[in-house]
C-alpha positions, 0 to 999 in steps of 0.5 A: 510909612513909618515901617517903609523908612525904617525898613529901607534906613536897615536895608541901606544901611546893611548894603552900605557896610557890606560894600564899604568894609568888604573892601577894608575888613574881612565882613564875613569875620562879622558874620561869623560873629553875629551867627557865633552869638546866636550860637551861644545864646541858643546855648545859654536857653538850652542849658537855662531849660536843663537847669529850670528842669532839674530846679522842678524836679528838685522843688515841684512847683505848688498848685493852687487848686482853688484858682479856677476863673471863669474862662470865655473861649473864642473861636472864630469862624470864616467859611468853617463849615466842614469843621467847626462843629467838630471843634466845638464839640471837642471843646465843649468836652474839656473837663473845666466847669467854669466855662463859655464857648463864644463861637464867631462867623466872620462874615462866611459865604457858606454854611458857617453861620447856620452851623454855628447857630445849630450848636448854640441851640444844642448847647446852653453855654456856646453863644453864636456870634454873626458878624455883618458882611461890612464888618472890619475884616480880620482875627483881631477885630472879630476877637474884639467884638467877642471880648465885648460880650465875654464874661471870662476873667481869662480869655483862651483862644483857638483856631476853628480846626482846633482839637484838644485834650480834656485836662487842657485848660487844668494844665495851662493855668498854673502857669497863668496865675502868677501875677506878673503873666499875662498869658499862656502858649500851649505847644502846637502839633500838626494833626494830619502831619502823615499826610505828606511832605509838606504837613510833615515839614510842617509839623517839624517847623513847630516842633523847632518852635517848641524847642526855641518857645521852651528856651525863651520860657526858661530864661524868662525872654520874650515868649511868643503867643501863637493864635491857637490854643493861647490864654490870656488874662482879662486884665492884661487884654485891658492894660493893651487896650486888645487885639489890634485891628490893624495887623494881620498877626493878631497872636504877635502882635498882641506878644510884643504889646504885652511883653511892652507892658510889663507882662510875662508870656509863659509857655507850656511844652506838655499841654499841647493843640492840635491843628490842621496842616496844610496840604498844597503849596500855594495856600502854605505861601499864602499863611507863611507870607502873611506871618513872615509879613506880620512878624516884620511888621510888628518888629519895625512898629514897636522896636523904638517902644520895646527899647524905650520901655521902662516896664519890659525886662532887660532879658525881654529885650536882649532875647527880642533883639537876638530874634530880631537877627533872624530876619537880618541874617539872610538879608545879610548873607545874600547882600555879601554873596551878591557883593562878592560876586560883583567883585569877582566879575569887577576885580577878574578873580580867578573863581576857584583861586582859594583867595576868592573871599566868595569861598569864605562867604559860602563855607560860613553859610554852609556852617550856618545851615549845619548848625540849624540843621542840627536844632531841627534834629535836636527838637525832633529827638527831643519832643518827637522822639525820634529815631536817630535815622528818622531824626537825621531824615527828616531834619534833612528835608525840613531844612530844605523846606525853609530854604524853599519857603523862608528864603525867598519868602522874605526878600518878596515880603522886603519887597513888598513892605518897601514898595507897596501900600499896606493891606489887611490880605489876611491870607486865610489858611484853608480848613478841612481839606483832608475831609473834602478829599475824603468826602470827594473821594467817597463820592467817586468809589460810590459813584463808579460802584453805582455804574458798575451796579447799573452795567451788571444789571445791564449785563443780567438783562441781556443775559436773559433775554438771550436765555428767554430766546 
């Protein structure tokens, strides 16, 4: 109910200044402000990394050599099966001696279970973990059951369609050991990104995200954890008091908390997971509407915490709040272009006169959709190293994509958090549905090659029966 108020408070309030003000002050001059400030300050982190980068250079950081602590890695598992044993079996090859692998099937209608069980047989250090069909659903609390059986000083958590380099966790725990961090995000990448427009888009989106995570890292802001492939100290988990069962971002939700609490959130752009794309549309709505909503959420729950709280940074806060603006900005520019529209019917304003201020609203936004078209083309050149062309194209399409996908996407998930009661829907993301297309694939090609098989020996029947005649 906490979150509805707030929410409906901000929504109210916004529409309230926009329809006042329009009719006294030129609002768009403060929408050009808040989109200048968050120019400036995407800025400030690019040129923050550029300066972080050459103080390496200059100074390479020391590497404590002898700081290995014994790491549980978590993978949860939901109706897994295509999947998990190739997970498991990647992990188990990370070059790390101080190592478990606590495997969880949540509560799977398939094979998962059985899978799972196999591999702790096959391997003395993988623990299966079966959860009953009553069990309280989601990430969070399966991760909460885990770490009650977990002997890692560090918890690293993967995704069940997670693949990895061997030097993983070496590279990651430098940066965990500092005594401020809580816990480390390792860059995510989208294995079958080739597959189509959607897993390409995809794998641009985090892409950006790398670029924006590398930004906040640089000017110690607030780092966000990403679910797949996150390390995260025993101790910080138990200042937290864990995962939190009643969100549906365990991986957001467990950020704000931690950067709450004091800690530091740390991310490493050279060690990097990589995972499964998704490849229809529906299921993608299904896992953006679950992050959009997750996100939303935890900001409207613990925005009065992160304000108050005497143990985050100032530079936590200032970069949480310019995030924030993120989800303000679109809501603000549809509540201005339908305001000016009304006016334009209400007043009778010629619609093409250049003294329509609808004009104003739309060049701004056009700039706006120019200057993220432009970070996507940066990230892409920049960790992707794309061609120019290749960048300029791709850009492109991934700038229409979110139009598509987080447009809409948050004026529904407004919607919903206003008018309906909250529910863990999780929204589980769909693995291994490039293996099923193989599989089914490979089942057609024999099955055809076993009826053109049966016709040719149809054929060399009847060939001889008329050569016998």
């Amino acid at each position: 109910m906490r979150e509805r108020l707030l929410l409906f408070f901000i929504l109210f309030g916004l529409g309230v200044f926009l329809y006042i003000f329009q009719n006294h002050v030129d609002t768009t001059k403060g929408f050009v402000i808040l989109c200048a400030c968050m120019i400036v300050y995407g800025l400030y982190s690019i040129a923050a990394t550029k300066y972080q980068m050459r103080k390496q250079k200059k100074y390479p950081p020391v590497i404590n050599e002898d700081y290995k602590p014994f790491i549980s890695v978590m993978i949860p598992a939901h109706n897994e099966e295509s999947v998990i044993s190739n997970t498991v079996e990647n992990i188990l090859n990370i070059d790390y001696p101080n190592l478990e692998v606590i495997v969880i099937d949540d509560r799977s209608t398939d094979n998962t279970a059985s899978v799972i069980k196999e591999l702790a047989d096959k391997h003395e250090n993988v623990v299966a973990m079966v959860r009953s069909a009553d069990a309280f659903p989601g990430k969070s609390a399966v991760l909460n059951d885990a770490f009650e059986v977990a002997h890692g000083d560090a918890i690293l958590v993967f995704d069940a369609d997670a693949t990895v380099e061997p030097d993983f966790i070496k590279k990651l725990l430098p940066k965990l050991e500092p005594a401020d961090v809580g816990a480390v995000q390792a860059r995510k990448i989208i294995r079958n990104k080739d597959v189509n427009f959607l897993t390409r888009c995809q794998n641009n989106e985090y892409t950006m995200d790398t670029q924006l995570q590398v930004g906040r890292d640089a000017i110690k802001g607030a780092v966000e954890l990403r679910g797949n492939g996150e390390l995260i100290k025993r101790a910080a988990l138990e200042d937290i008091g864990g995962w939190n069962n009643e969100t549906i971002t365990d991986d957001l939700d467990m950020s704000t908390r931690l950067h709450i609490k004091g800690w530091d959130v740390r991310f490493c752009p050279d060690v990097c997971v990589y995972e499964e794309g998704i490849v229809y549309l529906l299921p993608l709505f299904r896992q953006r509407r679950r992050w959009l909503e997750g996100t939303i959420r935890r900001y409207l729950e613990y925005s009065w915490q992160a304000m108050c709280s005497k143990k985050m940074s100032l530079r936590a806060q200032f970069d949480m709040a310019m995030y924030i603006t993120e989800f303000i900005m679109p809501m603000w520019f549809m509540m201005e272009v339908t305001f000016r529209i009304i006016k334009l019917f209400t007043d009778k304003i010629d619609p093409f006169s250049l003294h329509n201020t609808l004009w104003s609203s739309l060049i701004v936004s056009a700039v706006v959709g120019a200057g993220f078209y432009m970070t996507i083309r940066y990230s892409l050149r920049k960790f992707d190293n794309l061609p120019r062309k290749e960048a300029f194209i791709q850009a492109l399409e991934t700038t229409i994509y979110f139009l598509i996908i987080w447009f809409p996407m948050e004026i529904f998930i407004c919607a919903k958090i206003l008018f309906c009661k909250k529910d863990m829907n999780w929204g589980k993301t769909a693995h291994g549905l490039v293996l099923e297309e193989k599989k089914k694939i490979k089942e057609r090609i024999t099955k055809e090659l076993q009826n053109l098989q049966t016709k040719i020996q149809e054929m060399q029947s009847k060939l001889q029966d008329v050569l016998k005649n």
